[in-house]
C-alpha positions as CSV (number, residue, x, y, z in Angstrom):
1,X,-14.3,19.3,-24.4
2,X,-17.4,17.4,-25.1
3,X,-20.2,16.5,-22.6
4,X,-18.2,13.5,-21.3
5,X,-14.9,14.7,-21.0
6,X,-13.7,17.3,-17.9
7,X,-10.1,18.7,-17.5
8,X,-9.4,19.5,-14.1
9,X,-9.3,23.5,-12.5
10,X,-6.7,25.8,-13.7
11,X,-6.1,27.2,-10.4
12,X,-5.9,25.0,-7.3
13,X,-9.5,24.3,-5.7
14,X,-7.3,23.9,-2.2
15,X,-3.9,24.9,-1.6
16,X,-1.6,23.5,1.8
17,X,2.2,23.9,2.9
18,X,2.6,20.7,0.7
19,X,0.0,20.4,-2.0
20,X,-2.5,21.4,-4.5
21,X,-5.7,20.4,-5.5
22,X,-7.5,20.7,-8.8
23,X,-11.2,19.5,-8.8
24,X,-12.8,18.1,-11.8
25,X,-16.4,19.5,-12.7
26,X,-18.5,17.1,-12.7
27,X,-22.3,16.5,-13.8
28,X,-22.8,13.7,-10.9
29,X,-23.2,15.6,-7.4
30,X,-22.6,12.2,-5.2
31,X,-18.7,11.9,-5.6
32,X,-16.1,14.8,-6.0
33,X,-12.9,14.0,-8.4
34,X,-9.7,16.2,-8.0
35,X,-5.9,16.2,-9.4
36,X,-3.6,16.6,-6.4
37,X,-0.1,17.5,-6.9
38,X,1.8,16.7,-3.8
39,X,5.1,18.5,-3.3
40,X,5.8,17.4,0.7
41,X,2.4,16.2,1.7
42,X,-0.6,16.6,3.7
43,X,0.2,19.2,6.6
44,X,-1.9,17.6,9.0
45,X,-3.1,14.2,10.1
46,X,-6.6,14.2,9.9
47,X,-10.2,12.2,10.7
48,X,-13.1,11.9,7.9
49,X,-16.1,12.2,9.3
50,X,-17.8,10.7,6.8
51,X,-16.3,11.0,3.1
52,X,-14.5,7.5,2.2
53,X,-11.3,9.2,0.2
54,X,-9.5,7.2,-2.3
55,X,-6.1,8.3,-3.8
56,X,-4.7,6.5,-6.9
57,X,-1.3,7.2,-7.1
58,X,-0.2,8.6,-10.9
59,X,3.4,9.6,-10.5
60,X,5.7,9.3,-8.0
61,X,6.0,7.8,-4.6
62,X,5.6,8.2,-0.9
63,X,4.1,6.8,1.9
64,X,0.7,7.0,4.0
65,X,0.8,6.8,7.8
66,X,-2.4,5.4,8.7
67,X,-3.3,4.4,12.3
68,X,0.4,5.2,13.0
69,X,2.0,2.4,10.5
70,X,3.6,3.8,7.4
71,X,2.8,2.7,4.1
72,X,5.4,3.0,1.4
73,X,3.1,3.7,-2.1
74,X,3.6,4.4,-5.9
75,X,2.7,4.6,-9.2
76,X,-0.2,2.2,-10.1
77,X,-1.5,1.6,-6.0
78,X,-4.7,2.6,-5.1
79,X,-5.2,3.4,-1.0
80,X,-8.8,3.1,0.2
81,X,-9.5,5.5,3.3
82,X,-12.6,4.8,5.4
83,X,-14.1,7.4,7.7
84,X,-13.4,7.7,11.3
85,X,-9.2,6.1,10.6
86,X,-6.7,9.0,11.4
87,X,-4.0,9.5,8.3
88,X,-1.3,11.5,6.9
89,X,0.6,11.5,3.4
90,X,3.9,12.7,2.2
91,X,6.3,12.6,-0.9
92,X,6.4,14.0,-4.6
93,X,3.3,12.1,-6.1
94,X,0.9,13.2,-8.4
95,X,-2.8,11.9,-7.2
96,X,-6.1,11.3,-8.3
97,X,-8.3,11.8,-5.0
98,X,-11.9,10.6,-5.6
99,X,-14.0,11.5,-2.4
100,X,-17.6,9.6,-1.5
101,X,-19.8,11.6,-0.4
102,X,-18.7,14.7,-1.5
103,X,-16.7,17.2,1.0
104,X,-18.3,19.3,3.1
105,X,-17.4,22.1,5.7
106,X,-17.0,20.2,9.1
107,X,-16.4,16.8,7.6
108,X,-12.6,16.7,8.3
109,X,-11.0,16.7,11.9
110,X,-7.7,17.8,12.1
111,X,-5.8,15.9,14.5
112,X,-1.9,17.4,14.9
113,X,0.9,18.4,12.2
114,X,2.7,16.4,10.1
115,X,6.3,16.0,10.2
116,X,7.5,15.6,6.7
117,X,5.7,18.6,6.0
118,X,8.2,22.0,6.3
119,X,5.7,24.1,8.9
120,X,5.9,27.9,7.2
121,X,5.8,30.4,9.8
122,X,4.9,34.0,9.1
């Protein structure tokens, strides 16, 4: 790799029921880049406080529930998520999350379970 190119984590930088996420080291500290490889989705609606997320979808499809309408997605769509609007994924997609500004502990409220997502109990 050369000063301009980054490959993302070998081991997931998050891990859910239904996905993993590999961040991308990056040089600029205002925006976070990660790889996430949904296998069943987000487990849990939830509520940015303040980090815009947007997903570009790489592989695969799915669909966002956003303000309780589902939104069918896939390869080649891009989904713009503004703070303060309640969401959910699911599916078998391969996404590139780009997040402004950067996460922080405390920035995400987590509103109730998702569905689509298998709950593991132990």
């Amino acid at each position: 790799m050369d000063e301009f190119s980054r490959k993302p984590s070998i081991k997931p930088s998050y891990s859910q029921k239904g996905l993993s996420g590999y961040k991308f080291p990056l040089k600029n500290r205002n925006v976070e880049i990660y790889f996430v490889d949904v296998k069943q989705g987000h487990d849990t609606f939830l509520i940015s406080k303040k980090c815009t997320h947007i997903y570009y979808v790489l592989g695969g499809r799915g669909f966002f529930v956003i303000r309780n309408k589902k939104h069918a997605v896939k390869a080649g769509m891009l989904i713009e998520m503004s703070p303060k609007i309640e969401y959910t994924y699911s599916g078998r997609m391969k996404l590139l999350l780009i997040m402004n500004p950067p996460w922080f502990k405390g920035n995400d409220k987590l509103t109730k379970k998702n569905p689509s997502v298998k709950q593991c109990y132990e």
